[in-house]
C-alpha positions as CSV (number, residue, x, y, z in Angstrom):
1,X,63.4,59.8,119.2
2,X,62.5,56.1,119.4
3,X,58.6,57.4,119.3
4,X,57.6,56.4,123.2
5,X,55.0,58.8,123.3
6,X,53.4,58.5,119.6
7,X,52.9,54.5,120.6
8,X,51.8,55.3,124.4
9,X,49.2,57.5,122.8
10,X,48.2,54.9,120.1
11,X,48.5,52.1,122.8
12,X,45.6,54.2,125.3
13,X,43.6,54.6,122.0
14,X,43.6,51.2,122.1
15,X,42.9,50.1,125.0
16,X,39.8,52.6,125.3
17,X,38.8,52.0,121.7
18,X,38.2,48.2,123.1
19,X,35.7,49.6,125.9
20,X,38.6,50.0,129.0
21,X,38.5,53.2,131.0
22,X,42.1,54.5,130.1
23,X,44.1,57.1,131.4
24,X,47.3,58.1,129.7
25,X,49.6,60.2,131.7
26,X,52.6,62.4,130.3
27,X,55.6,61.9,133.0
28,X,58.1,63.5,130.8
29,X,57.9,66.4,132.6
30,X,60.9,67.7,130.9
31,X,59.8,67.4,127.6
32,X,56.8,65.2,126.9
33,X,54.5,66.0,124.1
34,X,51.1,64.5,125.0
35,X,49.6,68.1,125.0
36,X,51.1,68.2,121.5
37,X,49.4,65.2,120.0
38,X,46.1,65.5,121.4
39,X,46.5,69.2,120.3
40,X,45.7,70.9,123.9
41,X,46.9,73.7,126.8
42,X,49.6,72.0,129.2
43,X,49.2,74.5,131.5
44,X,47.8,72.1,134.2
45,X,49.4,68.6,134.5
46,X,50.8,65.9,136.3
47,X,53.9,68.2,137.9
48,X,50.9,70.6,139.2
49,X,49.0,68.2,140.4
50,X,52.3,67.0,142.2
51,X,52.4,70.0,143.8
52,X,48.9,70.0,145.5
53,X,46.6,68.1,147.2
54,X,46.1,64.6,145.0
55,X,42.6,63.3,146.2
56,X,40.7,66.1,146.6
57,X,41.6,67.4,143.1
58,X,42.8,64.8,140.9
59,X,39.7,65.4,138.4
60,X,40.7,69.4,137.5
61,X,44.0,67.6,135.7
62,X,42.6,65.4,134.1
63,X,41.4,66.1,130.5
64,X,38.7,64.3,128.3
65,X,39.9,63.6,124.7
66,X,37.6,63.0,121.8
67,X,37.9,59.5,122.2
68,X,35.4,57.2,123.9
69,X,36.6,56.2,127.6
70,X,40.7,57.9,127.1
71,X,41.1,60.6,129.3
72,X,45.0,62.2,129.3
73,X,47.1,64.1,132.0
74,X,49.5,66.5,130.5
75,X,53.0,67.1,132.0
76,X,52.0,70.5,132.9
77,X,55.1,73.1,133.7
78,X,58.3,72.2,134.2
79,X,59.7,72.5,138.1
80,X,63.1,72.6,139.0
81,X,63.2,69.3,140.6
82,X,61.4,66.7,138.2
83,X,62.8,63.6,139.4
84,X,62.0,64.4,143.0
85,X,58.3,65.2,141.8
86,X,58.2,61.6,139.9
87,X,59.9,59.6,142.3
88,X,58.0,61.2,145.4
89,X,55.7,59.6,147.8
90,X,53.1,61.8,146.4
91,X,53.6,60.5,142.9
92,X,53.3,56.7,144.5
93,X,50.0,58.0,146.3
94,X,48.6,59.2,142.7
95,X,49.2,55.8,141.1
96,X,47.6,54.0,143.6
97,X,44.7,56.3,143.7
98,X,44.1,56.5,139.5
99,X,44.3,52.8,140.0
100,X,40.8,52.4,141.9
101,X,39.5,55.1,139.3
102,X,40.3,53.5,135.7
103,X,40.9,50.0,134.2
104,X,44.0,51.0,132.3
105,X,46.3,53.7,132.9
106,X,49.8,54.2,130.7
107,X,52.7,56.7,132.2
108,X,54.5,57.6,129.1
109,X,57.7,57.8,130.8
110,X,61.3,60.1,130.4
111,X,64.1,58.7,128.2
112,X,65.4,55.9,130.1
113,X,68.6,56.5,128.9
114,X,69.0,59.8,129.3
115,X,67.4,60.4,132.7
116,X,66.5,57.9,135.4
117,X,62.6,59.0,136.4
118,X,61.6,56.1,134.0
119,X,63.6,53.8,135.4
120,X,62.5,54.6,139.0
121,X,58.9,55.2,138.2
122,X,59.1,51.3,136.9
123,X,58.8,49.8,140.3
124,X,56.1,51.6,141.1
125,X,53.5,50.6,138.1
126,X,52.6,47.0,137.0
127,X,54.7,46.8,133.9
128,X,56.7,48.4,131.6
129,X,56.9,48.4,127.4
130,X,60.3,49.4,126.5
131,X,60.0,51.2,123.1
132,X,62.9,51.4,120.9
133,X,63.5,52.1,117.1
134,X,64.8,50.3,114.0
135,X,68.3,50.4,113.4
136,X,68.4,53.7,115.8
137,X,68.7,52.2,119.6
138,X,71.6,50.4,120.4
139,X,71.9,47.1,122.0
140,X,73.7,47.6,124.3
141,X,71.0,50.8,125.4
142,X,68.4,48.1,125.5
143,X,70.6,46.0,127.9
144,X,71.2,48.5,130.1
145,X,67.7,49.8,130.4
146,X,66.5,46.1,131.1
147,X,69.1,45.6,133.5
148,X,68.7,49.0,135.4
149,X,64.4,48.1,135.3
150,X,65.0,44.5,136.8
151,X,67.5,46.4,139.2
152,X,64.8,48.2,141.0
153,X,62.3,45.7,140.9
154,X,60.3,46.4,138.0
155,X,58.9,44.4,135.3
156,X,59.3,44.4,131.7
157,X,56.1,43.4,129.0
158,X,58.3,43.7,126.6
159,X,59.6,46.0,123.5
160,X,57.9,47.3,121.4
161,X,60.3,48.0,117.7
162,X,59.1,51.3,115.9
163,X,60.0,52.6,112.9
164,X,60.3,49.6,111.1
165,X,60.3,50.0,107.2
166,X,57.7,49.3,105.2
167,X,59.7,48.6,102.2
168,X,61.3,45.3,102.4
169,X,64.5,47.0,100.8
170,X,65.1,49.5,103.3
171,X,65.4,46.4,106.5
């Protein structure tokens, strides 16, 4: 509820808006709403993809959006095993390989306090934005998902507060 996904999609707008080659990829594979935002099928996705041969068809998941230079990866269905799928050699394979093919690619990640694919998928990207909302996450939440990213090795950009108030009465 802190709004990861509404500022991962906002952030890749960005990003291509500013002439990069993005590609935003939805790794909730649970329940990510990527396909929901940019208002398409999520019948082919990321956990799909997971499933088959990476290289050879990478390109057939991958779907243009009406923006300039932001492509997206839905989550597609939901398998039984979704942290083995995330935290898979395959999955390490597919970053590697997306990361010769575009300038800037965001994995809008699961709840890192409610699941650990986040967490683990961390040590495997460049960086990671921590979203959280105004007066909604805890502290202590924040702590723990800093400590359990710096655990396996990841690194943190920073966080990113959502939700703020615009009236100066309501902070």
């Amino acid at each position: 509820g802190e709004g990861k996904s509404f500022i991962a999609a906002n952030l890749a707008t960005a990003f291509a808006q500013n002439g990069a080659k993005v590609l935003l990829v939805d790794c909730d594979i649970r329940k990510g709403r990527q396909h929901l935002i940019f208002d398409q099928h999520n019948q082919k996705g990321l956990s799909n993809l997971l499933l088959e041969n990476i290289e050879e068809k990478y390109s057939e998941y991958i779907v243009e959006t009406k923006i300039k230079n932001l492509s997206v990866m839905f989550r597609g269905v939901t398998p039984p095993n979704p942290s083995e799928l995330l935290t898979s050699q395959k999955m390490v394979d597919l970053i590697k390989y997306l990361e010769k093919v575009f300038d800037v690619i965001i994995f809008d990640g699961t709840p890192s306090t409610i699941v650990t694919d986040a967490i683990i998928l961390s040590k495997f990207v460049n960086t990671t934005l921590i979203v959280s909302a105004h007066k909604i996450t805890k502290t202590e939440d924040l702590n723990q998902v800093k400590r359990n990213i710096l655990n396996v090795g990841g690194k943190i950009a920073g966080v990113v507060v959502n939700k703020m108030p615009v009236n100066k009465k309501e902070s």
